[in-house]
TIRO-2110 file (N, C-alpha, C; in Angstrom, 1 decimal):
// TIRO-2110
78.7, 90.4, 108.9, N, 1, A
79.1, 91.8, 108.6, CA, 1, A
79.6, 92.5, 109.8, C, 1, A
80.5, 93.3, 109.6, N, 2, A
81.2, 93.8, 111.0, CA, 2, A
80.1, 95.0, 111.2, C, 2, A
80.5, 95.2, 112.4, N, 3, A
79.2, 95.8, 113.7, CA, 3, A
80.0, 97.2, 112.8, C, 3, A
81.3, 97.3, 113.0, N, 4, A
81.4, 99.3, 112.6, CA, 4, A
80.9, 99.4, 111.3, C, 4, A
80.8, 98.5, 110.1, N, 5, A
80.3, 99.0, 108.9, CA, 5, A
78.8, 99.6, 108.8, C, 5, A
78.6, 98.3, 109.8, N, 6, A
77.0, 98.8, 110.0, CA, 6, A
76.5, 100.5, 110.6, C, 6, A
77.1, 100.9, 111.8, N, 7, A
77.2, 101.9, 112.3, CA, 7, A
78.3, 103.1, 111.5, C, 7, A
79.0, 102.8, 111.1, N, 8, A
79.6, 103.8, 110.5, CA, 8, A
79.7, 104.1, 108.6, C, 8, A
78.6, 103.0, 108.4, N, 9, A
78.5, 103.1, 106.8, CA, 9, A
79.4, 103.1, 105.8, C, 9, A
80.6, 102.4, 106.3, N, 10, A
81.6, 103.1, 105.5, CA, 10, A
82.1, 101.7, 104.6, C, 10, A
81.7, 101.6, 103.1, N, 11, A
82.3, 100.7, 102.7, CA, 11, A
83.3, 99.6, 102.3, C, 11, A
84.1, 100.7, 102.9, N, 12, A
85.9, 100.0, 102.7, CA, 12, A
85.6, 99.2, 104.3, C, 12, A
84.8, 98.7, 105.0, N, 13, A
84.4, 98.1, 106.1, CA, 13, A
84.2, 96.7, 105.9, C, 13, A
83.5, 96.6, 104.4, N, 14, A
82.4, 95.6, 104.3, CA, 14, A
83.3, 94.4, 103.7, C, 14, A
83.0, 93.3, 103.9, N, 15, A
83.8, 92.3, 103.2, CA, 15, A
83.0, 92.3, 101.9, C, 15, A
83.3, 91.5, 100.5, N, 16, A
82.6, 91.4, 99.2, CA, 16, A
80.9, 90.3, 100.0, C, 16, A
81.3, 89.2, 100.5, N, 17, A
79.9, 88.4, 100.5, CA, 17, A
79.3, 89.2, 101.6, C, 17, A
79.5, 89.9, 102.9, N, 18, A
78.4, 90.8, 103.3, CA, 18, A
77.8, 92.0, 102.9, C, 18, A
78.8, 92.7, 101.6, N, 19, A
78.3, 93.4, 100.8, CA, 19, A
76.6, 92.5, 100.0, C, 19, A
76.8, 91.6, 99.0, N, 20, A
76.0, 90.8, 97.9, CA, 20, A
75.2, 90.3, 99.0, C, 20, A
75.2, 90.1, 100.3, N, 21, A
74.1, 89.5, 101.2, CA, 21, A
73.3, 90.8, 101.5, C, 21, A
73.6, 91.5, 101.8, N, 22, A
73.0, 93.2, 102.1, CA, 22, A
72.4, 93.0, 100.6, C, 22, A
73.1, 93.4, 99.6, N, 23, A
71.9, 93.5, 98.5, CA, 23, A
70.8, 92.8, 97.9, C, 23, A
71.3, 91.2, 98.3, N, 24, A
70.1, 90.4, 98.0, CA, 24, A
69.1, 90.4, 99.2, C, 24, A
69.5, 91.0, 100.2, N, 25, A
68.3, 91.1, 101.1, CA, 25, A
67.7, 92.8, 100.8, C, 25, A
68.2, 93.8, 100.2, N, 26, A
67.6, 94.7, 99.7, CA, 26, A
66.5, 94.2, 98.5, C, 26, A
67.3, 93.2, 97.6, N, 27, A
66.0, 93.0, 96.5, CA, 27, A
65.2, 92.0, 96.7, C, 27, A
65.5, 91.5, 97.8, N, 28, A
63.9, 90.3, 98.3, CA, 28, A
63.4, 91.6, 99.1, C, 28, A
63.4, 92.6, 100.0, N, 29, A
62.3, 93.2, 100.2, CA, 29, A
61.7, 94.3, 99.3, C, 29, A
62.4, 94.7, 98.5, N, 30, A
61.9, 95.6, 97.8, CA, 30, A
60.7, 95.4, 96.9, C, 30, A
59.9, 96.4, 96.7, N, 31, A
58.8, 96.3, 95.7, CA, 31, A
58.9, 96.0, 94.6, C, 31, A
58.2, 95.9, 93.7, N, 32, A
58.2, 95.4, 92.1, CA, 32, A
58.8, 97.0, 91.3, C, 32, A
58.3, 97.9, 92.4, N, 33, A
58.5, 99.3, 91.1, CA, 33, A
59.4, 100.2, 92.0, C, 33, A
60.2, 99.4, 93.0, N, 34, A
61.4, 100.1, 93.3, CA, 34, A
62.8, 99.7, 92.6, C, 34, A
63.8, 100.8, 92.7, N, 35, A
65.1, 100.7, 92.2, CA, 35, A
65.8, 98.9, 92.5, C, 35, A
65.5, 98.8, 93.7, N, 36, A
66.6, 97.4, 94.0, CA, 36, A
65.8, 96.1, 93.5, C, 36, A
64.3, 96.3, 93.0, N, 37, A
63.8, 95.3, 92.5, CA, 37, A
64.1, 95.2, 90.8, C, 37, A
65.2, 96.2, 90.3, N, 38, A
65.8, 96.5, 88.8, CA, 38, A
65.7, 95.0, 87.9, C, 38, A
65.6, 94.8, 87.0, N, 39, A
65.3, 93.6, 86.4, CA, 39, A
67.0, 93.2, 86.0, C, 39, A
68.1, 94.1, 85.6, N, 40, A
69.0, 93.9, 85.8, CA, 40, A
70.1, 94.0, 86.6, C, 40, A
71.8, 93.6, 86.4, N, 41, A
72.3, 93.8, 87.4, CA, 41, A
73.7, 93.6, 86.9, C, 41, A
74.7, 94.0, 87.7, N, 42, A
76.3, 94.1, 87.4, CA, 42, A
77.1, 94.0, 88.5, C, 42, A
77.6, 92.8, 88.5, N, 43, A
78.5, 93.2, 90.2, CA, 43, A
80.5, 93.4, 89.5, C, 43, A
81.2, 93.9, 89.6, N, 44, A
82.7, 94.6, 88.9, CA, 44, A
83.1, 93.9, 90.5, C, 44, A
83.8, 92.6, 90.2, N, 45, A
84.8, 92.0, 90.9, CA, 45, A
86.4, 93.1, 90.8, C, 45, A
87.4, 93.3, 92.2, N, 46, A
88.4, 94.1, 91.6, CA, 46, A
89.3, 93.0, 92.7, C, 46, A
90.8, 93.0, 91.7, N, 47, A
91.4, 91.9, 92.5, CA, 47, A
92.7, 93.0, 92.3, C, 47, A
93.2, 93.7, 93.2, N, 48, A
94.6, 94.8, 93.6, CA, 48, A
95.8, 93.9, 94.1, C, 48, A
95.3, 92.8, 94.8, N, 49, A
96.4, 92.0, 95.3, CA, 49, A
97.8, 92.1, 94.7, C, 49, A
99.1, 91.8, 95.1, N, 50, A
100.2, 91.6, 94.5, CA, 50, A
100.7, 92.8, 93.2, C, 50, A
99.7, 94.2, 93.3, N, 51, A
100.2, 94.9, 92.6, CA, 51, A
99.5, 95.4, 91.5, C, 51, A
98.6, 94.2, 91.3, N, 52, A
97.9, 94.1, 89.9, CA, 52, A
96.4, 95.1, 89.8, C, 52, A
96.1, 94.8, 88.8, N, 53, A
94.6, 95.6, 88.8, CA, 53, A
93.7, 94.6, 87.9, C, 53, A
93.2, 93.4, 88.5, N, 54, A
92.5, 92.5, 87.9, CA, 54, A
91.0, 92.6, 88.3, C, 54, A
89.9, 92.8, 86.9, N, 55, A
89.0, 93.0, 87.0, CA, 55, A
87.9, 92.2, 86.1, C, 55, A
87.0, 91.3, 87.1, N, 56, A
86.4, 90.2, 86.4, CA, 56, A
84.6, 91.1, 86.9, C, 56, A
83.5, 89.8, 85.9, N, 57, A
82.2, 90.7, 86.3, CA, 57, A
81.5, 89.6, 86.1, C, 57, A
80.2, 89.7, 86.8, N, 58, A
78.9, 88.8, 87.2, CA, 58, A
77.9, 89.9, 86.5, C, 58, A
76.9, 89.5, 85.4, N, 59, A
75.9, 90.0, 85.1, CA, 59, A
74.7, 89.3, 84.9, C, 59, A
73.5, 89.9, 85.1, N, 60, A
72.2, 89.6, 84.8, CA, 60, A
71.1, 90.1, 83.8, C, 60, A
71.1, 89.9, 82.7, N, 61, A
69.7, 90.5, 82.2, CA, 61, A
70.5, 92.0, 81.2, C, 61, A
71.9, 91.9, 81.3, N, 62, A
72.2, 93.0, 80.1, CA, 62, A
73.1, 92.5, 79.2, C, 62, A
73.2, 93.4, 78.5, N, 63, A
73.9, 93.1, 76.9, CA, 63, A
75.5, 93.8, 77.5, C, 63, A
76.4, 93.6, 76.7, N, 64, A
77.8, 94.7, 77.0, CA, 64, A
77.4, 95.6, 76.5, C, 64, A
76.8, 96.7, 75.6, N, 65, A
77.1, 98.0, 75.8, CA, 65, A
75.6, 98.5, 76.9, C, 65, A
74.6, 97.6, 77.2, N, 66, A
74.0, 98.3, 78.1, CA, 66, A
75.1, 98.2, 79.8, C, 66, A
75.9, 97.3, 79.6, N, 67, A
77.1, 97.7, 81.0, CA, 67, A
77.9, 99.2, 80.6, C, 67, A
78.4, 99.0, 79.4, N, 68, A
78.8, 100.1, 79.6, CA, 68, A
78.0, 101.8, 79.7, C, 68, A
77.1, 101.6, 79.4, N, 69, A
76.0, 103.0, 79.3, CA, 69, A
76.3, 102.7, 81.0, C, 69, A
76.0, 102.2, 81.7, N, 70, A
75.5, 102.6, 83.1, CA, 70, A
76.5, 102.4, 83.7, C, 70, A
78.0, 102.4, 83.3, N, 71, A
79.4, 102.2, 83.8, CA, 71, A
79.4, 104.2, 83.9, C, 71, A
79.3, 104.4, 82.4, N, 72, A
79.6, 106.1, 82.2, CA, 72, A
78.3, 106.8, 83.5, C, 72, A
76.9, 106.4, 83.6, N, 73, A
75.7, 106.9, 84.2, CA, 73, A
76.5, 106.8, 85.5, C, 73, A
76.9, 106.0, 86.1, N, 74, A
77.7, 105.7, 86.9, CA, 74, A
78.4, 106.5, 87.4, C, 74, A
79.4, 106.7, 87.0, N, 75, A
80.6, 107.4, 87.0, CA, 75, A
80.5, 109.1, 87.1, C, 75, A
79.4, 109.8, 86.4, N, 76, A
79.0, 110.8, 86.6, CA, 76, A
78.6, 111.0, 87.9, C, 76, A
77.1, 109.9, 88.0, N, 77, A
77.0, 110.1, 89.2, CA, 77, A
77.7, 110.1, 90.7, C, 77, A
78.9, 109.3, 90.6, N, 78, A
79.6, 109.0, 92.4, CA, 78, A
80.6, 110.1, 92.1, C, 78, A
80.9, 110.7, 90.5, N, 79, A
81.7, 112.2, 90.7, CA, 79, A
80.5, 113.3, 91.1, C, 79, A
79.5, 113.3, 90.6, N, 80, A
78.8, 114.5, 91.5, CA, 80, A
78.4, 114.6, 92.8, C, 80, A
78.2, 112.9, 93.8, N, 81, A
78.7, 112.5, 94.6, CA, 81, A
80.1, 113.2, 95.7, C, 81, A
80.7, 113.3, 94.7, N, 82, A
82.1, 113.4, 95.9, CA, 82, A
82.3, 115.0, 95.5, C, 82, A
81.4, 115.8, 94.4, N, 83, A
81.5, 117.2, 94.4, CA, 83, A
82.7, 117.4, 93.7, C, 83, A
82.7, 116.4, 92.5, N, 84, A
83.2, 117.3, 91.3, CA, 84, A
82.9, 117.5, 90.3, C, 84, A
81.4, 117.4, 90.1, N, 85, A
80.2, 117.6, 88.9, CA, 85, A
79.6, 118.4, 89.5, C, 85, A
END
């Protein structure tokens, strides 16, 4: 993982497998009844390359409309996030 992501938190920093390595090292320490030990999971692959907007997904333990419920839960929240909710 690069040293400025680390220090400057910023995730347009992070490559995709130091991202998923950060997280699976969040959910092997996490507790049974914290958030990153969630029994499910969704990772939204995005491929922009050459112009395009191609979008593939890895899931664990949900159905498609439980992705979509927490796509919209989502989305509310990183807009109240950036302070337009």
């Amino acid at each position: 993982m690069s040293f400025m992501a680390l220090v400057k938190d910023d995730a347009k920093l992070w490559a995709p497998k130091d991202m998923l390595r950060n997280a699976i090292q969040d959910i092997e320490k996490a507790k049974p009844d914290e958030t990153r030990s969630a029994p499910k999971a969704i990772v939204i692959w995005l491929d922009d390359r050459n112009g395009e907007y191609t979008i593939s997904f890895n899931r664990a333990g949900m159905r498609s409309s439980e992705i979509l419920g927490l796509l919209e839960v989502a989305k509310v929240t990183i807009l109240r996030g950036m302070g337009h909710v």
